[in-house]
VEXDREN-2710 file (C-alpha; in Angstrom, 1 decimal):
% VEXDREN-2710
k/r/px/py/pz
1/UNK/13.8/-83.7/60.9
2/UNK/10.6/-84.8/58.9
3/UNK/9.1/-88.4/59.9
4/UNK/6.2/-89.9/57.6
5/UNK/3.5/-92.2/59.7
6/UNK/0.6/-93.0/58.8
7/UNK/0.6/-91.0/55.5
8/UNK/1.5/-87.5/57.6
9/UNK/4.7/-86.0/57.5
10/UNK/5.7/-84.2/60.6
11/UNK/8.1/-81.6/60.8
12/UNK/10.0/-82.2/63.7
13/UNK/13.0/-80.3/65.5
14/UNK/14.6/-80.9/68.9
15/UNK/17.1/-78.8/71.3
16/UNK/19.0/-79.8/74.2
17/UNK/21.7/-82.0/75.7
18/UNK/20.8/-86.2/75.0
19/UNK/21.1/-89.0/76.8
20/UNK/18.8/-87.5/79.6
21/UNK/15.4/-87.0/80.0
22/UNK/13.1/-85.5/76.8
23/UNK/10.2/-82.9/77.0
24/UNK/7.4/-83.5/74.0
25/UNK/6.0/-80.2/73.8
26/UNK/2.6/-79.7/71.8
27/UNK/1.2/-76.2/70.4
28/UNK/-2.0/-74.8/70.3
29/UNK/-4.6/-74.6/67.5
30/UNK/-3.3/-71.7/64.9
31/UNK/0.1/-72.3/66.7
32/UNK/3.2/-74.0/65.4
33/UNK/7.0/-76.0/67.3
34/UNK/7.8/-72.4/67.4
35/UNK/5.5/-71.4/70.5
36/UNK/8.5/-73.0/72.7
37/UNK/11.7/-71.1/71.2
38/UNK/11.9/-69.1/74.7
39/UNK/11.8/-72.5/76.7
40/UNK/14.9/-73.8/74.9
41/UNK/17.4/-71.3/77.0
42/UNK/15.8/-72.8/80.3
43/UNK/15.8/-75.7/79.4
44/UNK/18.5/-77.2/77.6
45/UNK/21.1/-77.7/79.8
46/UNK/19.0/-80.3/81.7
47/UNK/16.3/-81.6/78.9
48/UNK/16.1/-82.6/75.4
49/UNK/13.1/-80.4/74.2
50/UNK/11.5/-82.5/71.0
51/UNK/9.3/-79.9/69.4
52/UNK/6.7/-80.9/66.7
53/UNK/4.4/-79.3/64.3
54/UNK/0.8/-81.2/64.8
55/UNK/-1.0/-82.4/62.1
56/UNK/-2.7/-79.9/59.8
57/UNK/0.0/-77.3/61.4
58/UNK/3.3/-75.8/60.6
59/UNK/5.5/-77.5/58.2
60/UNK/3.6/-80.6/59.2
61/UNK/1.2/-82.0/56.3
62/UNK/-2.2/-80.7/56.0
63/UNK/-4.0/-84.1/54.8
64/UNK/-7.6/-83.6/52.9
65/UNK/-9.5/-86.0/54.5
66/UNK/-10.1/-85.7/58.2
67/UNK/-8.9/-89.2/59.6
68/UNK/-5.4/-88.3/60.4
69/UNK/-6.8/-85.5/62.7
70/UNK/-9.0/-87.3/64.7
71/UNK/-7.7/-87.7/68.2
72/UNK/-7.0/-91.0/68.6
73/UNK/-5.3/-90.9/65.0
74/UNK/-2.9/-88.0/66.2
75/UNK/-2.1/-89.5/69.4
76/UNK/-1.0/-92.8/67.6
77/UNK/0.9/-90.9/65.4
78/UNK/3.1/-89.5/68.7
79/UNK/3.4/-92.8/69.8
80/UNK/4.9/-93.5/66.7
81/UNK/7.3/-90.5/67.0
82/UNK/8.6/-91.6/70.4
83/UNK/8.9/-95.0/69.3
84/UNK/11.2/-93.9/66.1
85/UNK/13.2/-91.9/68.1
86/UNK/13.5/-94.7/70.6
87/UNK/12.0/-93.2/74.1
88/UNK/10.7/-95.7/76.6
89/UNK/9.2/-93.0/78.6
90/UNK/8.9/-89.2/77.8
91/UNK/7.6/-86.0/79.8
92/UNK/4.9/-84.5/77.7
93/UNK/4.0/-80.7/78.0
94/UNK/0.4/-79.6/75.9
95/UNK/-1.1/-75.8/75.5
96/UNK/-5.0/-75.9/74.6
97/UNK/-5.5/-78.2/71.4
98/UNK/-2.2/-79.5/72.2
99/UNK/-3.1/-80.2/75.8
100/UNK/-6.2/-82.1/75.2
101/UNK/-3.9/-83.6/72.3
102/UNK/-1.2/-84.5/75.0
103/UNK/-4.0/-86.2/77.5
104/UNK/-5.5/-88.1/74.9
105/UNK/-2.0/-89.2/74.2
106/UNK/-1.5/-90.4/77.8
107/UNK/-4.7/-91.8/78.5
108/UNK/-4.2/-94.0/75.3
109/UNK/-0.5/-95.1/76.1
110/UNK/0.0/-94.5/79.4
111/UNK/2.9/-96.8/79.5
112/UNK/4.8/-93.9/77.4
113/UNK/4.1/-90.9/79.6
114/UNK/6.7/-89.7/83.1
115/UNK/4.5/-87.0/83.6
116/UNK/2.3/-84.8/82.0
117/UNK/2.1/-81.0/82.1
118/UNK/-1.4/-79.4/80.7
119/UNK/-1.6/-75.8/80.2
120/UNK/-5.3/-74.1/79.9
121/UNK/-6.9/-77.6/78.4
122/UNK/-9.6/-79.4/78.5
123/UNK/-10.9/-83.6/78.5
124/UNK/-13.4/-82.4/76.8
125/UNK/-17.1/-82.0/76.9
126/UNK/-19.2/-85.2/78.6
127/UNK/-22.7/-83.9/77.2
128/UNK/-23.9/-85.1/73.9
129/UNK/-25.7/-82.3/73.4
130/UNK/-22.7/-80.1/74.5
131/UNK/-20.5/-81.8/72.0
132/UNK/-23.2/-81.2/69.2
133/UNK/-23.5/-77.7/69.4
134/UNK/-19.7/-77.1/69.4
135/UNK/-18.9/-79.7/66.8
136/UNK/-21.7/-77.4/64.9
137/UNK/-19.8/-74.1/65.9
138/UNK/-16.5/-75.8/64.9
139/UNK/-17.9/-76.9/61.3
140/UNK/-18.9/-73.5/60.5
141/UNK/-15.7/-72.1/61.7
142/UNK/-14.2/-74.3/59.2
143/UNK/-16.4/-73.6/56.6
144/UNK/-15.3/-69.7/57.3
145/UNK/-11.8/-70.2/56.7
146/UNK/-12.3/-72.2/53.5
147/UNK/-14.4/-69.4/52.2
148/UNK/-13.0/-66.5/53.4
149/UNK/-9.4/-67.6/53.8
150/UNK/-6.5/-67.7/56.7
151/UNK/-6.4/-63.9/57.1
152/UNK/-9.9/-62.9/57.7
153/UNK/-9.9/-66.0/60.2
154/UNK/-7.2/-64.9/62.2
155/UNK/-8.2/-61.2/62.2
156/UNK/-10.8/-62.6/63.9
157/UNK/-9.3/-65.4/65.7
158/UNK/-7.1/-62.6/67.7
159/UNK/-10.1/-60.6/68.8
160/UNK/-12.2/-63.6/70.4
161/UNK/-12.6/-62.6/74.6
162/UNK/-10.0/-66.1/74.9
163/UNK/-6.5/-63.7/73.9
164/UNK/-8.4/-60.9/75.4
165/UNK/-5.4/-60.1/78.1
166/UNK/-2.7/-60.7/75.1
167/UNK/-3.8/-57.5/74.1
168/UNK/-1.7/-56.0/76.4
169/UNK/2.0/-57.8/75.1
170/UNK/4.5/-56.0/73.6
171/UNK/4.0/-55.3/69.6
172/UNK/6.6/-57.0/68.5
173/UNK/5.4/-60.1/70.7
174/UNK/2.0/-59.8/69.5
175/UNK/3.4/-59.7/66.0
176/UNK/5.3/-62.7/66.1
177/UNK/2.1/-64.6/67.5
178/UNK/0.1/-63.2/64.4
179/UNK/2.8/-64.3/62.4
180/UNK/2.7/-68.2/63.6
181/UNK/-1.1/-68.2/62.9
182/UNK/-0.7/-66.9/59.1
183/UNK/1.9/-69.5/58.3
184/UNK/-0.9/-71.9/58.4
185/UNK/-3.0/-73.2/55.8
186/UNK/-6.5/-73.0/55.2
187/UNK/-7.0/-76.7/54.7
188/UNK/-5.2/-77.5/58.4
189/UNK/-7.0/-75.1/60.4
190/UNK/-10.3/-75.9/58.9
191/UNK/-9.7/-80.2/59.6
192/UNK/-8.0/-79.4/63.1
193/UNK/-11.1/-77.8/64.0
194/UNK/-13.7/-80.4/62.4
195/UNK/-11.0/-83.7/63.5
196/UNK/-9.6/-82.4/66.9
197/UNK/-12.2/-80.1/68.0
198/UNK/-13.8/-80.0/71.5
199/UNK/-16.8/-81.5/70.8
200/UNK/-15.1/-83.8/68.3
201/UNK/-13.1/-85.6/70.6
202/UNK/-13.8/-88.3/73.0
203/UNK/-14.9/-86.9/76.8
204/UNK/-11.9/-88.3/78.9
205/UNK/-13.4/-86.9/82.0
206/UNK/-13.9/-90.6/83.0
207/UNK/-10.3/-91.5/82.5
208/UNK/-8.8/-88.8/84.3
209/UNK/-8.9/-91.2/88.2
210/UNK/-6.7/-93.9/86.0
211/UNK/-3.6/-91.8/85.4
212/UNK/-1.0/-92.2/88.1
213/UNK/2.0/-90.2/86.7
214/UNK/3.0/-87.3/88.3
215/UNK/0.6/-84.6/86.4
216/UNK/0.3/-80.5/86.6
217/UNK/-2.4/-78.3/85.3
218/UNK/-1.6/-74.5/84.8
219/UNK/-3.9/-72.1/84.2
220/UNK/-4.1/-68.1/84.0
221/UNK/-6.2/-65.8/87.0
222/UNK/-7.7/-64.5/84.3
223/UNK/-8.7/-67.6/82.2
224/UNK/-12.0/-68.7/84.2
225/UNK/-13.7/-70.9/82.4
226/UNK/-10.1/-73.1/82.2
227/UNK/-9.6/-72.5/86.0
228/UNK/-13.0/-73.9/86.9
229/UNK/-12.3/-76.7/84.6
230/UNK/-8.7/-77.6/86.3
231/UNK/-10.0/-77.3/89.5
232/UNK/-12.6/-80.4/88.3
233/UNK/-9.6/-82.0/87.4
234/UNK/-7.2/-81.6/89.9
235/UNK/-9.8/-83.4/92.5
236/UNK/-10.1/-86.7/89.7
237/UNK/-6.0/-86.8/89.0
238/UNK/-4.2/-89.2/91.9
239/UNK/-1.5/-87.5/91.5
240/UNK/-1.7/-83.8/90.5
241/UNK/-0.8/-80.3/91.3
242/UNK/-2.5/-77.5/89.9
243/UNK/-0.9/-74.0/89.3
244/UNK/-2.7/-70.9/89.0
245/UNK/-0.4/-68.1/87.2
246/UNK/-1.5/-64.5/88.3
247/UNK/-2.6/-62.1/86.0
248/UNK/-2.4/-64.0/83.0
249/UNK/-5.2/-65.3/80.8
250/UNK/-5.4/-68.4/78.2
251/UNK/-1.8/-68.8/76.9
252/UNK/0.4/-68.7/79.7
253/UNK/2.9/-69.3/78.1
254/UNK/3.4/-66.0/76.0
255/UNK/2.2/-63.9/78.7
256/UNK/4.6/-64.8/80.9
257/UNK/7.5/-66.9/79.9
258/UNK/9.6/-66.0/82.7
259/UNK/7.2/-67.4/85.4
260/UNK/6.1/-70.2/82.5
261/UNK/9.7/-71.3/81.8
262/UNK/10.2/-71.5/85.6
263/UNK/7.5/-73.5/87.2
264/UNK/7.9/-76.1/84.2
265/UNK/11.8/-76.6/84.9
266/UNK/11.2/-76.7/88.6
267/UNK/8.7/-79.4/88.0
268/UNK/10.4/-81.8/86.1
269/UNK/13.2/-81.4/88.5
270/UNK/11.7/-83.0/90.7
271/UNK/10.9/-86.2/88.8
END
């Protein structure tokens, strides 16, 4: 299913019985709906999983001017995407860019969210400075994939210290994951990165003490810089749980979907 708001078209695909509750589930940066094939097994019977391709992403558009990919922009157009498919209220479940995209989303329409799952994200950085030098790092990223093009980017992209530990996934996994990121386009990546960047976004460290829906952060052993930053957060959400998966780095989610798939349907169980 495509759906058109505010001039992007979002490719859109769901799984799972209806009438019941619904998961939103947000991809990564270089990611795609995809990244959540192996939940739909574990989940289906109990949840309608609604999958979609973020902006710049995917079969999604990949506008030219960076408006559309500004946080606020992407997280109206979600609300926009619950409200044509006519949910009240909706579990939302975010990896990395999609986790911070999924926070911004329920800080801005609270009202929308039963809980919220974040996996390895941030809400952002609160320094100025901070956000200057990696809005800087981000632009020149950008700039690298416009020159050099997708694969160079992602040849490097899946050598950064981040997907260190994915190094150790099967081939054929690895190979699918490579797979996702070059089915993007040069022109998404690059905006993603200059529009819903870490230090393009707004800090929503301050907001974190007003959510009161039931909210869990996972993050991998081996993922410290997102493990110090979840344990920051855990002590400013009411009402949080915090995970920590062992042996596992940044994407959780790929490098272990047994335990991933698992703590996720257990969780919105209980709600």
């Amino acid at each position: 299913m495509n759906f058109v708001t505010n001039g992007v078209e979002y490719h859109i695909e769901t799984a799972g019985v209806s009438g019941g509750q619904q998961l939103l589930l947000l991809h990564g940066f270089t990611g795609n709906l995809h990244t959540w094939d192996f939940l739909i097994p574990m989940l289906s019977e109990h949840v309608q999983l609604i999958m979609i391709d973020i902006v710049g992403h995917g079969k999604t558009s990949a506008p030219e001017e960076i408006t559309p990919y500004r946080m606020e922009s992407a997280a109206a157009d979600l609300k926009a995407i619950v409200d044509h498919l006519a949910i009240s209220k909706i579990h939302v479940l975010g990896y990395s860019m999609g986790g911070r995209l999924a926070l911004n989303f329920a800080v801005l329409y609270p009202e929308c969210i039963q809980s919220l799952i974040l996996e390895s994200a941030s809400p952002g950085l609160e320094e100025e400075g901070a956000r200057k030098k990696r809005m800087n790092q981000d632009h020149q990223l950008a700039h690298n994939i416009m020159a050099n093009g997708i694969e160079t980017f992602v040849n490097k992209w899946e050598n950064i210290p981040l997907f260190a530990s994915q190094k150790r996934l099967p081939a054929e996994k690895q190979a699918v994951i490579r797979k996702q990121r070059l089915d993007n386009h040069e022109t998404g990546l690059a905006n993603s990165l200059i529009g819903m960047g870490t230090g393009a976004q707004p800090s929503r460290w301050q907001s974190l003490e007003t959510l009161s829906f039931p909210t869990l952060l996972l993050t991998g052993e081996l993922d410290f810089k997102f493990c110090e930053v979840a344990a920051r957060m855990s002590r400013l959400i009411e009402n949080c749980d915090w995970k920590i998966i062992n042996d596992v780095g940044h994407a959780i989610h790929s490098e272990n979907e047994k335990m991933f798939g698992k703590i996720v349907y257990e969780f919105l169980a209980k709600q």
